[in-house]
C-alpha positions in Angstrom: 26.4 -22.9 -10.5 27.0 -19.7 -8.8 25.2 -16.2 -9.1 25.8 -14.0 -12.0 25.8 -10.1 -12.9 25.1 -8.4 -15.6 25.6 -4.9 -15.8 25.2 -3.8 -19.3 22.4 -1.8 -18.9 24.2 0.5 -16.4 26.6 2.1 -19.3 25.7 5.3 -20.9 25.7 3.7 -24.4 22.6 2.1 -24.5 21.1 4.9 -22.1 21.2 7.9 -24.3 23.4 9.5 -21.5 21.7 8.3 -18.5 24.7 5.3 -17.6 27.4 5.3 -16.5 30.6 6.1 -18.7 33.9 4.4 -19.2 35.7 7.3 -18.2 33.6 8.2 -15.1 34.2 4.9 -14.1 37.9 4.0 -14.1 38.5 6.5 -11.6 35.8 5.1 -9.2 37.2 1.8 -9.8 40.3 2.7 -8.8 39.3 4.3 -5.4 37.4 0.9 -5.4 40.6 -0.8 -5.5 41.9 1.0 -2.6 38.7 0.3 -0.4 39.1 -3.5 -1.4 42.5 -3.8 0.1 41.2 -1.8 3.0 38.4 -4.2 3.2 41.2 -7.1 3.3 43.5 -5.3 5.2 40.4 -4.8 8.1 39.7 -8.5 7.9 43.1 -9.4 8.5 43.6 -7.2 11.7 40.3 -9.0 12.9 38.0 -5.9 12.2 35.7 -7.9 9.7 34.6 -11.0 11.3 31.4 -11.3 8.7 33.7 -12.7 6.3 35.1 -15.2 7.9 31.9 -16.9 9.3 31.5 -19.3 6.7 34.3 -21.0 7.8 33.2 -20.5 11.6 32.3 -25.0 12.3 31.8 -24.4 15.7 29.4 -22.0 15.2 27.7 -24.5 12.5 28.1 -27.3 15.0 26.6 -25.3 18.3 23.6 -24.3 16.1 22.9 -28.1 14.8 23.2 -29.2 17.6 20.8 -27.1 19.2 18.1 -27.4 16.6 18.7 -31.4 17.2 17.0 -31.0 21.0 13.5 -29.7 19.5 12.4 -32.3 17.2 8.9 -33.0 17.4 7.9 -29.4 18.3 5.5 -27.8 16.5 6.6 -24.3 16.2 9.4 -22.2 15.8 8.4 -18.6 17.5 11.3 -16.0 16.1 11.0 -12.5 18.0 13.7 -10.3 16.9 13.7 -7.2 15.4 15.9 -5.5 12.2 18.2 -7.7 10.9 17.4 -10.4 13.4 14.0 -10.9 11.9 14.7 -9.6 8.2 17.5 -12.4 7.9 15.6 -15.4 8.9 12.3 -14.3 7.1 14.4 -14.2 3.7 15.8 -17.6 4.1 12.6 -18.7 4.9 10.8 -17.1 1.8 13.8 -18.4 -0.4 14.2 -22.1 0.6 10.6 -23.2 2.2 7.8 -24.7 0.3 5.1 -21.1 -0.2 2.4 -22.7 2.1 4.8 -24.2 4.6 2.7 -23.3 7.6 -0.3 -24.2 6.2 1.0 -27.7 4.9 0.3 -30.6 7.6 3.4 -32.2 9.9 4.1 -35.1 7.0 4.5 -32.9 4.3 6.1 -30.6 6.3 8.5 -33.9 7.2 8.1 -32.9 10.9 9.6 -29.9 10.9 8.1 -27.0 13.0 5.9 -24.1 11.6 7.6 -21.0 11.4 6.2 -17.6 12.9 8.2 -13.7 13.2 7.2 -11.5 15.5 9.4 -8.7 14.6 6.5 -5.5 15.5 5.2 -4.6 18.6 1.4 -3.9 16.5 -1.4 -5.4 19.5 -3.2 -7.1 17.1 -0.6 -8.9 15.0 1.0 -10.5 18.2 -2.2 -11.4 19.7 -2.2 -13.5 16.9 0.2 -15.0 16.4 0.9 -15.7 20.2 -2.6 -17.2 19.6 -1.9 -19.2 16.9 0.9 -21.4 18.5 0.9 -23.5 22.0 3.8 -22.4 24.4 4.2 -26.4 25.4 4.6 -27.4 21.8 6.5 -24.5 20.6 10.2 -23.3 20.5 10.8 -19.4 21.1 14.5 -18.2 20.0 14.4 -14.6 21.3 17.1 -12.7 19.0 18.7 -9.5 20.7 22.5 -9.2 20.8 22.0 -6.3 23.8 18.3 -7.0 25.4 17.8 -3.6 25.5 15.5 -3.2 22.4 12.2 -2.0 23.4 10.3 -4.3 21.0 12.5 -7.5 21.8 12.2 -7.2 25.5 8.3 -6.8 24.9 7.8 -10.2 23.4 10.3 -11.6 25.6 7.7 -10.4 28.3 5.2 -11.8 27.0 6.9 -15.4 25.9 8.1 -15.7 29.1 4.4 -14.9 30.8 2.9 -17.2 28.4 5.4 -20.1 29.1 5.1 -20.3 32.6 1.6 -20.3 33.0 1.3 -22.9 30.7 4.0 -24.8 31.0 5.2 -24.1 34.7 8.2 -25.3 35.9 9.8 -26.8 32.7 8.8 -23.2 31.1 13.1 -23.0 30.4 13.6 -25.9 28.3 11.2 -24.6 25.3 13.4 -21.2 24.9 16.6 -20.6 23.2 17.8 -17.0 23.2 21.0 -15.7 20.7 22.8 -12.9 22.1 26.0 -11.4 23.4 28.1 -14.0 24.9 29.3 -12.2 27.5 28.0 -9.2 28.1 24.5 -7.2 28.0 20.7 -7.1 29.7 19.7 -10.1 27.7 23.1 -12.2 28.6 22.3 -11.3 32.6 19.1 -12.6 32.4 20.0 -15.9 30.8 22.5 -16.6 33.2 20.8 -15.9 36.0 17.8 -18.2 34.4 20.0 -21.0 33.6 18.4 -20.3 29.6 19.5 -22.3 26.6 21.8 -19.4 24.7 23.4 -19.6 21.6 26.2 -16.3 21.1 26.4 -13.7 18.4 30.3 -12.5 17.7 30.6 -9.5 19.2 32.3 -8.1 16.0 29.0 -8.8 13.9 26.5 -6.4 13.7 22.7 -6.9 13.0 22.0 -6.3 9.6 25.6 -8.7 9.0 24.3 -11.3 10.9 22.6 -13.2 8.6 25.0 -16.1 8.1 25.5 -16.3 12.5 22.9 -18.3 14.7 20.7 -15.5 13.8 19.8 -17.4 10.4 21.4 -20.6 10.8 19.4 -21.8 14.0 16.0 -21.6 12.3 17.4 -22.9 8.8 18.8 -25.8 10.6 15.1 -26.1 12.8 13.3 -26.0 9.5 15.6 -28.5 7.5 17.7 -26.0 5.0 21.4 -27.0 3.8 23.3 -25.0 6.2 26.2 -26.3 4.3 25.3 -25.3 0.9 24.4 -21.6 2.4 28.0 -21.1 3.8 29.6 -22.9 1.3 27.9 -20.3 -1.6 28.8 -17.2 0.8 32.3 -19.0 0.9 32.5 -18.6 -2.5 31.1 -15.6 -3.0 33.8 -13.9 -0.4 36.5 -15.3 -2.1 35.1 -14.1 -6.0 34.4 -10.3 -3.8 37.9 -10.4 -2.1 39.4 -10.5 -6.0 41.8 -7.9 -7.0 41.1 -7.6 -10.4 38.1 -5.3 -9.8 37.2 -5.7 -13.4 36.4 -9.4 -12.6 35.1 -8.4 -9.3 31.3 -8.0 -9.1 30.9 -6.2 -5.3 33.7 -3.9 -6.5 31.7 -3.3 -10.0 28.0 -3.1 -8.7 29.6 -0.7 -5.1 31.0 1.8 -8.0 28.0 1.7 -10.1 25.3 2.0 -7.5 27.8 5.0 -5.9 28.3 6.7 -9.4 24.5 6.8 -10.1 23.8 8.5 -6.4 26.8 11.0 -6.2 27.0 11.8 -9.8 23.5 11.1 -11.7 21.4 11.9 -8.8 20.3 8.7 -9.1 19.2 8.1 -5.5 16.8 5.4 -5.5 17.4 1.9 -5.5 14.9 -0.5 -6.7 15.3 -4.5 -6.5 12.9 -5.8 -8.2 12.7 -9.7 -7.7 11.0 -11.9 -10.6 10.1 -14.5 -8.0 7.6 -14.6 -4.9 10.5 -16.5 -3.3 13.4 -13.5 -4.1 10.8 -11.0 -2.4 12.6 -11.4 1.3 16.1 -10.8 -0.1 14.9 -7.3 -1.3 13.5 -6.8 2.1 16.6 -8.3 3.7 18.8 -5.3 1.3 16.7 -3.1 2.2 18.0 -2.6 5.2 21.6 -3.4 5.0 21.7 -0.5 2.2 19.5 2.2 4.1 21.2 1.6 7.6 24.4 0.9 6.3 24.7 4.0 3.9 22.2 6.6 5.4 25.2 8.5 7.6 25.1 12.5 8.6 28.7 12.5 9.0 31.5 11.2 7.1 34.9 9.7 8.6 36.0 13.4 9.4 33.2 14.3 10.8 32.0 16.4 8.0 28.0 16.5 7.6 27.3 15.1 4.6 23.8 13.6 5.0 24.7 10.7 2.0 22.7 7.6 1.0 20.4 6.2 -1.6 17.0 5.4 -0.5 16.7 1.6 -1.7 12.7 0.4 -2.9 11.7 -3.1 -3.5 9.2 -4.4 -6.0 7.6 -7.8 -7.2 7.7 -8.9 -11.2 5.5 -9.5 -12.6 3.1 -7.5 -10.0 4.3 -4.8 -9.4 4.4 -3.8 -13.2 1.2 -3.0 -12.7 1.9 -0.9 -9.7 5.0 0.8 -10.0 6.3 0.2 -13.6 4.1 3.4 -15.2 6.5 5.3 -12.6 9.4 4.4 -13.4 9.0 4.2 -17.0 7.8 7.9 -17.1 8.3 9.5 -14.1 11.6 11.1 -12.8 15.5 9.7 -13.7 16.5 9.3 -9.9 16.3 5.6 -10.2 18.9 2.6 -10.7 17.2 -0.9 -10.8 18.2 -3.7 -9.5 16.8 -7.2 -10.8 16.8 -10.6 -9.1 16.2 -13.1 -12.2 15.9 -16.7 -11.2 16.0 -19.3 -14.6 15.1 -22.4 -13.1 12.2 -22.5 -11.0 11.2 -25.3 -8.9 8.1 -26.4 -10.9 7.1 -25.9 -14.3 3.7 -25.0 -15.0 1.9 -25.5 -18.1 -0.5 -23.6 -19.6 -3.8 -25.5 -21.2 -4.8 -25.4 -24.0 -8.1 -23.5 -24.3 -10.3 -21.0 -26.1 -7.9 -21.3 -29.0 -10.1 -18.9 -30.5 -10.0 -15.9 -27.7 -6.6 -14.0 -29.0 -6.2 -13.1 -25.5 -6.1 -16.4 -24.2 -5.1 -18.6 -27.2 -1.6 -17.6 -28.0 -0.9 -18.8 -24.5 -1.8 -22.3 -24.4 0.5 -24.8 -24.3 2.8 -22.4 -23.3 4.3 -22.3 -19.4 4.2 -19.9 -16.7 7.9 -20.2 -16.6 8.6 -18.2 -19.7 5.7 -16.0 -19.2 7.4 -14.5 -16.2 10.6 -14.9 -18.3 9.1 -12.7 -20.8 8.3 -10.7 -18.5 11.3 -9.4 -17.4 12.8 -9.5 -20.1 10.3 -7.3 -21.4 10.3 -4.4 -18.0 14.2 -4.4 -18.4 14.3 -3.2 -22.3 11.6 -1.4 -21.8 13.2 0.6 -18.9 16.4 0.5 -21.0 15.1 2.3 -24.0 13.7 5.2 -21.8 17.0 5.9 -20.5 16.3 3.7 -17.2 19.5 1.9 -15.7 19.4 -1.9 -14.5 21.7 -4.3 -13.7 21.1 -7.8 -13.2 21.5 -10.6 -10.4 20.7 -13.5 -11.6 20.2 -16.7 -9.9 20.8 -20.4 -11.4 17.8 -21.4 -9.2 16.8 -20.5 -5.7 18.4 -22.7 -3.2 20.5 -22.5 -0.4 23.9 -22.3 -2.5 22.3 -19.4 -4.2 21.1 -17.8 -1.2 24.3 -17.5 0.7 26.3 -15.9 -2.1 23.7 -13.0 -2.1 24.0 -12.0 1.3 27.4 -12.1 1.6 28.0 -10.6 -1.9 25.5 -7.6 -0.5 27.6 -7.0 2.8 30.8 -6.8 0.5 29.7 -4.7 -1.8 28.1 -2.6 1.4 31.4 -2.4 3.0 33.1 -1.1 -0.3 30.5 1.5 -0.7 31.1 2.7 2.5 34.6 3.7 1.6 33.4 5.2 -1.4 30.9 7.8 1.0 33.9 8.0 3.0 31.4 6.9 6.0 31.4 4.2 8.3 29.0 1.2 7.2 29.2 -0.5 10.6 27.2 1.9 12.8 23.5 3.7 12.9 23.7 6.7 15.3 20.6 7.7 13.6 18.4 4.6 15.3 19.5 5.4 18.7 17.8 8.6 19.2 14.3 7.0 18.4 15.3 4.1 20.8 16.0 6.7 23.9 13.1 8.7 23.5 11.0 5.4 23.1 12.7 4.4 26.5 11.5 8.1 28.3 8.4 7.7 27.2 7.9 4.3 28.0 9.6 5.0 31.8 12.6 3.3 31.4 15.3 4.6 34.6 17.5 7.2 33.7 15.7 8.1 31.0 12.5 10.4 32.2 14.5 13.3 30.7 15.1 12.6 27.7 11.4 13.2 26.5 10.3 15.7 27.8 7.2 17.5 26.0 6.7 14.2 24.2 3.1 12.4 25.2 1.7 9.2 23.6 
């Protein structure tokens, strides 16, 4: 079964004017048209590579492989920063058991615990670096460049770690993915003699999900690589669709565009109705703020463009958030991950049949509670003039999992034609990354902070 959309609540019919309109969209859906056959005009000249990596087996085949030389080890150490650490943490949220690290080797079927060290905060490294022995675990260091201050820190401190405790075999216990041929973080495995495994050149971070960047650790911690390229497979081919009435990236990029540029509109909120959905709205996060967020369009017009995308929990978060965007003001779209069929089904006993409170609830399941849930936030948002739409998956596995991503990096390439902006860059994060490098000392840098003290 494969991921559905629903986007009823986005039309202005059941929004008392705050949708989106027939006629406002058939133009938009037209321009969408054109940006799809851009889109499959791009892949076809090679510009695109994201798309075709579900079909990439000697990519599959180098990260299996790989993964096969650590079993036994006891952890798997991820530093990586961005989408090399947002990617793998939302696989890992979607597909492993809640308490996988705290679950012991058997029920964890060997496999290793799995640990992200994606901040450079003292305390939260100390940590973790305490909580896992360099001789029984497996660091895969994630940079495509090397350059990135926070990367290159832990890979400091990994490689400190490792060869005072491990000493001369300190190599064999690291895997880095990177550039295959060219950057600081390629040189130094060379000249090491490191275990590497290569990102495509053509794929940038927050599209490299479905690369050795998430397949290495899904294949370490026993996921169905298979099922997860086989979904985004799918997914790519149901996105690539002409018929952009049929076609849901083309429908949810001219909806989400249409309620920035024209309803003003502006914030995004995925709300996920399971603990295990949480990542992916981290995982978007990103992909739509860094993707979107440009101060120049394509001719080099400022245009400071992009939606601000929010995440949020169901059920909790409906009593965080859900007051606000009831009431508050009409600059939001939602955007709800529904999952109907969870992995376990929980029963609620029968007691106090006396307590209102508690009565009506027994013999009941937490299952359709948090179905009632959302059923409930949605029409309650709908009937103040709030527009949703509606992801909803047939259960949370891997199947699932890869048609999200890659349905999310279609639908961010389309919306990047509809800004008129390129999707692929973010001029905006290398400023913070030089002035991080001045202040920090880096060579040929001292300059470019000046006046700045930490």
């Amino acid at each position: 079964m494969s991921l559905s959309l629903n986007f009823s609540n986005a039309y202005s019919k059941k929004l008392a004017g705050h949708g989106i309109s027939n006629e406002m969209l058939k133009p938009t859906l037209e321009r969408t048209s054109r940006a799809l056959e851009q889109v499959k005009h791009e892949r076809e000249a090679g510009k695109l590579p994201y798309l075709d990596l579900p079909g990439d087996q000697k990519m599959r085949d180098a990260c299996r492989e790989m993964a096969g030389k650590f079993e036994g080890y006891e952890n798997l150490f991820l530093s990586g920063i961005g989408g090399s650490a947002l990617g793998p943490n939302a696989i890992f949220g979607a597909l492993a058991h809640p308490l996988h690290n705290m679950l012991s080797s058997a029920k964890r079927k060997g496999r290793p615990r799995f640990f992200v060290l994606d901040n450079v905060d003292p305390v939260q490294a100390d940590a973790l670096f305490s909580a896992c022995k360099p001789e029984k675990t497996v660091y895969n260091i994630i940079s495509k460049s090397g350059s990135t201050a926070e990367t290159a820190a832990a890979t400091l401190l990994i490689f400190d770690q490792l060869q005072k405790r491990v000493g001369a075999e300190w190599k064999k216990n690291v895997v880095c993915t990177t550039d295959p041929t060219s950057g600081d973080l390629r040189k130094l495995c060379n000249n090491e003699g490191l275990q590497t495994l290569p990102l495509h050149p053509g794929v940038g971070g927050r599209f490299s999900v479905l690369t050795p960047v998430g397949l290495f650790p899904s294949y370490m911690l026993g996921f169905d690589v298979d099922a997860m390229l086989a979904g985004a497979a799918e997914m790519r081919d149901r996105c690539l669709d002409g018929d952009v009435q049929k076609n849901p990236a083309a429908q949810m990029a001219a909806l989400l565009y249409l309620f920035d540029s024209t309803q003003h509109k502006k914030m995004h909120v995925m709300m996920a109705y399971a603990n295990g959905l949480y990542g992916m709205a981290d995982w978007f996060r990103q992909i739509w703020a860094e993707s979107l967020g440009k101060e120049m369009d394509n001719e080099g017009r400022v245009v400071n463009v992009g939606p601000t995308p929010l995440k949020a929990l169901g059920a909790t978060d409906q009593h965080s958030q859900v007051q606000l965007y009831i009431e508050g003001p009409y600059d939001k779209v939602f955007l709800f991950l529904e999952c109907k069929k969870f992995g376990k089904r929980m029963k609620l006993p029968e007691l106090y049949t006396q307590v209102s409170s508690l009565g009506y609830l027994g013999g009941q399941t937490m299952n359709k509670l948090i179905a009632a849930e959302f059923a409930a936030t949605r029409e309650a948002l709908a009937q103040r003039g709030r527009p949703s739409m509606t992801i909803t998956f047939p259960e949370i596995d891997a199947h699932a999992v890869g048609e999200f991503f890659m349905l999310w990096e279609i639908v961010t390439s389309l919306a990047g034609s509809l800004y008129r902006i390129n999707p692929y860059d973010q001029p905006g994060v290398e400023l913070g990354k030089v002035l991080t490098y001045g202040l920090m000392g880096r060579g040929g840098y001292e300059d470019k902070a000046k006046g700045l003290k930490v």
